[in-house]
N, C-alpha and C positions, 0 to 999 in steps of 0.2 A: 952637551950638558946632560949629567943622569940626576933624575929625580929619584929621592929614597922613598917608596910608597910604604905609610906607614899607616894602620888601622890600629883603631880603640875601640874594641869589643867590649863589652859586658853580661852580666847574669841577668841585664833588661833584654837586650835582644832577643831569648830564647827566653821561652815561660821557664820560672825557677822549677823544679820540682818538687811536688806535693801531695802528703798522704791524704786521700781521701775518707780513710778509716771507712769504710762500710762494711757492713757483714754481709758472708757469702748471703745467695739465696736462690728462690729456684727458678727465676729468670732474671737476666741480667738485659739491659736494654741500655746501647749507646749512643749518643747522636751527635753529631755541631749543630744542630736547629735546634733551639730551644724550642721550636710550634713542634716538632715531633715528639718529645721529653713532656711536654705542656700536654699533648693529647695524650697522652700517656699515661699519664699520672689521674687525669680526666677517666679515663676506658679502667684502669683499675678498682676508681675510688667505687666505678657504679659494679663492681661483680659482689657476689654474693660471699658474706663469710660463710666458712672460712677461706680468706682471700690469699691466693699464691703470693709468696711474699716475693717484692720486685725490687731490684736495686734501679736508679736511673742515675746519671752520669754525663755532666757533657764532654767532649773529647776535647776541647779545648783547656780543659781540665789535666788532661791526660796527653800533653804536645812533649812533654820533656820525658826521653827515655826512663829514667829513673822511677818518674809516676807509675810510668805505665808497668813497669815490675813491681813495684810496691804495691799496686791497686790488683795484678795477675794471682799477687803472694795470698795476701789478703782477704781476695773477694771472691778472683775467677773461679781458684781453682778445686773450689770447694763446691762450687754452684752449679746449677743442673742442667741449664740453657741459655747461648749470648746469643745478642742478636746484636748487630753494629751496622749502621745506617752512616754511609760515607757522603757527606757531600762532596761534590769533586773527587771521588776518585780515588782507588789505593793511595798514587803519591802524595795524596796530602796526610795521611798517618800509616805509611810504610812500613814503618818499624813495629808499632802497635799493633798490624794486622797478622806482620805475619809472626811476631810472638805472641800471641794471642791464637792465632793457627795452631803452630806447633805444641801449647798450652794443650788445646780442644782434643789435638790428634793424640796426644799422651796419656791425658786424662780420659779419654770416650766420651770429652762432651760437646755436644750438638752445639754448632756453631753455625751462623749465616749473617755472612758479609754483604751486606746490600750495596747500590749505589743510590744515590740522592739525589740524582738531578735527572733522573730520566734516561738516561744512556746506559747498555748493557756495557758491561767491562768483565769479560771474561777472566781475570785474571782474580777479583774478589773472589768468580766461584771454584774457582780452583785451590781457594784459601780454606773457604768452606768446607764442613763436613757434613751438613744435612745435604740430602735427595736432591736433584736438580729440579723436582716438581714441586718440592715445599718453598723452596726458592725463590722460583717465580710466582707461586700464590701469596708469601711475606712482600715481593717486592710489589706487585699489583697491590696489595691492599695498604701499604705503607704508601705508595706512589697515589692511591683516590684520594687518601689524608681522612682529619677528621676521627671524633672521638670512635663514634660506632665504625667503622674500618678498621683502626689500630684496635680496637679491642678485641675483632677479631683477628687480627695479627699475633694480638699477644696468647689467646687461646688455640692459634697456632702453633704459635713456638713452643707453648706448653706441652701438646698434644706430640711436639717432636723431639723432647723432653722427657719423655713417660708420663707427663703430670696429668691427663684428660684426655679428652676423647676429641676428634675429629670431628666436627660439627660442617664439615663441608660449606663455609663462608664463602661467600665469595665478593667482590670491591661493589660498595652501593654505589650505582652511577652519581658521579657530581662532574659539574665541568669545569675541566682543566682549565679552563679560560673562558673570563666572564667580563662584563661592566658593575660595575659600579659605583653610583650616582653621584657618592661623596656630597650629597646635598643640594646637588643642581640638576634643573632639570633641561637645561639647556640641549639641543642633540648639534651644534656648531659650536663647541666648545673653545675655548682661547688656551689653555693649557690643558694635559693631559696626565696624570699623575700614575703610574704602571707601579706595582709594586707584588710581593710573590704572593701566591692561592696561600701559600702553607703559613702564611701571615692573619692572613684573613681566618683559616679554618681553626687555629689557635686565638683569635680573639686580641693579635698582638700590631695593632693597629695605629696605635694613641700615635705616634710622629705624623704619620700620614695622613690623618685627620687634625693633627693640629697646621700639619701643613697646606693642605686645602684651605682651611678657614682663615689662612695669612690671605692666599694667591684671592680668594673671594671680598678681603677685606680692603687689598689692594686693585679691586675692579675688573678683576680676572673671573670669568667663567670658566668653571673646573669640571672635568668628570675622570672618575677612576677606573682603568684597569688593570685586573691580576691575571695570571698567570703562573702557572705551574713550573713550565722552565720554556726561556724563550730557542732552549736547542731541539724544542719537540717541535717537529713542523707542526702537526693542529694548534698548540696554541700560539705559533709564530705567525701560521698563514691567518689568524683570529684578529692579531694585536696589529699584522701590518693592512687588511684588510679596514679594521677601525680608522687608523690613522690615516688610510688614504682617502677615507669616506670623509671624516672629520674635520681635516686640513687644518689642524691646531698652530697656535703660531708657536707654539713652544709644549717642548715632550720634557717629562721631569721622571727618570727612571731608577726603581730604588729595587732593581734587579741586580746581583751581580754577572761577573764573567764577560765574557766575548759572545754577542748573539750572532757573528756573523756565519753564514752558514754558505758555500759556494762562492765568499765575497760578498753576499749581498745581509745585510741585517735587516730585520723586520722595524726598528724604530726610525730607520730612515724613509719609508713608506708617506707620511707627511710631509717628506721637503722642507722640514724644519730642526731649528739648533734640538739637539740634546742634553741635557745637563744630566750629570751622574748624582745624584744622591747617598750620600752614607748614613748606613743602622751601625755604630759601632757594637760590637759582640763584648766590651770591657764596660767596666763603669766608668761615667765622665772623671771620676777621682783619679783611674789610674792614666786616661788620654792628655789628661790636664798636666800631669805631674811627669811626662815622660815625654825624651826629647824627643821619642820619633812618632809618635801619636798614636797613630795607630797601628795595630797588631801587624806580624805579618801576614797573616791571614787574610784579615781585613783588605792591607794595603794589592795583596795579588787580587782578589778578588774584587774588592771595588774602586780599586781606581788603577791598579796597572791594565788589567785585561779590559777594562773598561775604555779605558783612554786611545789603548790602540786601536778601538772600532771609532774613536773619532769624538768621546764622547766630552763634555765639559765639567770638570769638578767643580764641585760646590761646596760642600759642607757637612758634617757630620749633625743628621736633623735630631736623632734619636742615640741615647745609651743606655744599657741594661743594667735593672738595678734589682734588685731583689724581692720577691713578696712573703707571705707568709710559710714556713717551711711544713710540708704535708708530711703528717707523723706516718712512719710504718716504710714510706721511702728512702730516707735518708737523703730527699732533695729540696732544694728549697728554689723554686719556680723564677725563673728570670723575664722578665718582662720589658720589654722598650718602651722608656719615657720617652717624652718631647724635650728637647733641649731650645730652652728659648730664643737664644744668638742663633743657634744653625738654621732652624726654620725662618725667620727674619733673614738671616743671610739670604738662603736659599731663594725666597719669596721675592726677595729685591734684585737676585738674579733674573728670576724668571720674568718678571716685570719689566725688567731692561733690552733683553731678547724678544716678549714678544713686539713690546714697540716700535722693538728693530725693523723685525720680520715681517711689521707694519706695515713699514716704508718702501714705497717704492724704489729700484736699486740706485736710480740716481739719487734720491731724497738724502740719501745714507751717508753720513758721514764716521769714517770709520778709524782708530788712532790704531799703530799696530809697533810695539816694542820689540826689540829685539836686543838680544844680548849682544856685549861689543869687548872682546878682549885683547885689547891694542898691544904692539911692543911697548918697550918701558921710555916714557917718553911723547908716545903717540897721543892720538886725541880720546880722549875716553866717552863719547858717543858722539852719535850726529840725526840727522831728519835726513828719511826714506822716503820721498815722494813718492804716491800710489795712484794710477788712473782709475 
């Protein structure tokens, strides 16, 4: 018997494409992290007029080919300096990068392709057209975060731009990985709430503290920590080093990607379940109203790569919604709410596991579903005794 395999695509699957209308200017800054965009617009407001005029941009914005030529027509190719901060890596905006290259290399203007997660990727600086030294002093001080860093980032990129002078900056120590107390001061904590440095150094918080104060109100001892990226070993050997001290009965991780690194991940360090956490990057309006929820972005990022280190999905805690638009940018600052159902969801997961993880293994009584797809005719499920 052949099956006709037949797919229903749409213009939802793929972001539509869309003008951004911005005008050129003399430094151009792009990111997927709103906390980058966020410091950014921070590091600007505090320079001196007359202030170099900044376009900022999230690339999420810019996912459908078409954008990304309407926004190059428009905005790049007039402007004086890009700077493009990748999370994940060329393949996640390939197309953008390297028509945007070939844009810089045409035009003679200074271009520098970062990565965002902490890993070098040779192939961004080969996109590149600034110096292999301005490179890695953009990506060090993009990579320490934080308003005073990026600002001097940004009067880097100036400076290799023609616009200023060279002030020899260099990354204000901050640590890529830390604790924080989220309100308890417990140090035997019952749940463990991990979530990124570059969340914390933007100020973009609010789910993760609305989420704490669910797991505490549900009789959970909570403490939080961040991390810059769990693929850097210092703040891996930092976050599994916690967890093994800690022994939480339950880890709630609102990191993306795969931490595992040699096979082994640092959130498995506690001997305890994991649940994955979602920040949607869309506003609840458009996850709400679309059959596949969330982006694809999203979906590789927090919960496919997630899932394959083992992890438990939960819920989308937080979505991004808009604040006031800062004049002279052409951006208007996207911030993550709390969404009330996902944090309660979440909360009442984590609740459930640690109880679990309570129990001693005989104590445990455990139900386990399995899919069942009989011939036509057969029995359409049954009970799987488990010792």
């Amino acid at each position: 018997m052949h099956l006709v395999v037949r797919e229903r695509r749409g213009l939802d699957e793929v972001e539509g494409a869309v003008e951004l209308g911005q005008a050129p200017a003399d430094l151009v800054f792009l990111s997927f992290a709103d906390s980058d965009l966020g410091a950014a617009s921070v590091a600007w407001q505090g320079f001196s007029a007359p202030r170099p005029s900044l376009r900022l941009a999230n690339l999420a914005k810019l996912a459908h080919p078409m954008s990304v030529d309407l926004y190059a027509e428009a905005t790049l190719t007039e402007s004086r300096c890009i700077v493009v901060r990748l999370l994940g890596g060329l393949d996640y905006w390939r197309y953008g990068a390297e028509e945007i290259s070939a844009l810089a290399r045409r035009e003679g203007i200074p271009l520098a392709l970062l990565p965002g997660d902490g890993r070098a990727d040779p192939r961004l600086s080969s996109l590149s057209t600034m110096p292999e030294a301005i490179l890695a002093r953009l990506d060090g001080l993009f990579s320490a975060g934080g308003p005073e860093n990026v600002a001097a980032a940004l009067r880097l990129a100036l400076h290799a731009g023609a616009l200023g002078p060279d002030d020899g900056a260099t990354p204000t120590p901050l640590p890529m990985a830390g604790e924080h107390g989220l309100g308890a001061e417990d140090t035997a904590p019952d749940a463990i709430l991990l979530f990124y440095r570059s969340h914390l150094l933007a100020g973009d918080i609010a789910p993760v503290l609305a989420l704490a104060a669910a797991l505490r109100a549900r009789g959970l001892r909570v403490r939080g920590l961040f991390a810059a990226s769990l693929k850097d070993a210092v703040c891996a050997g930092f976050v599994a080093e916690r967890l093994a001290a800690w022994k939480p009965r339950v880890v709630l991780n609102a990191t993306g990607f795969s931490a595992r690194q040699d096979g082994v991940s640092p959130l498995e360090a506690a001997g305890a379940p994991v649940l994955q956490l979602l920040l949607s990057s869309a506003p609840r309006a458009l996850w709400q109203g679309s059959t596949r929820g969330l982006s694809q972005t999203d979906l590789a990022m927090q919960v496919v790569l997630p899932e394959l280190d083992g992890r438990l999905l939960t819920a989308a805690i937080g979505f991004k919604a808009p604040t006031a638009e800062i004049e002279g940018l052409g951006y208007v600052p996207q911030l993550s709410q709390p969404d009330a159902g996902g944090v309660a969801l979440a909360a009442d997961r984590a609740l459930g596991w640690a109880r679990l993880s309570g129990l001693a293994r005989g104590e445990r009584r455990v139900a386990v579903l399995l899919s069942d797809y009989p011939a036509v005719g057969g029995q359409a499920g049954h009970a799987v005794g488990l010792d």
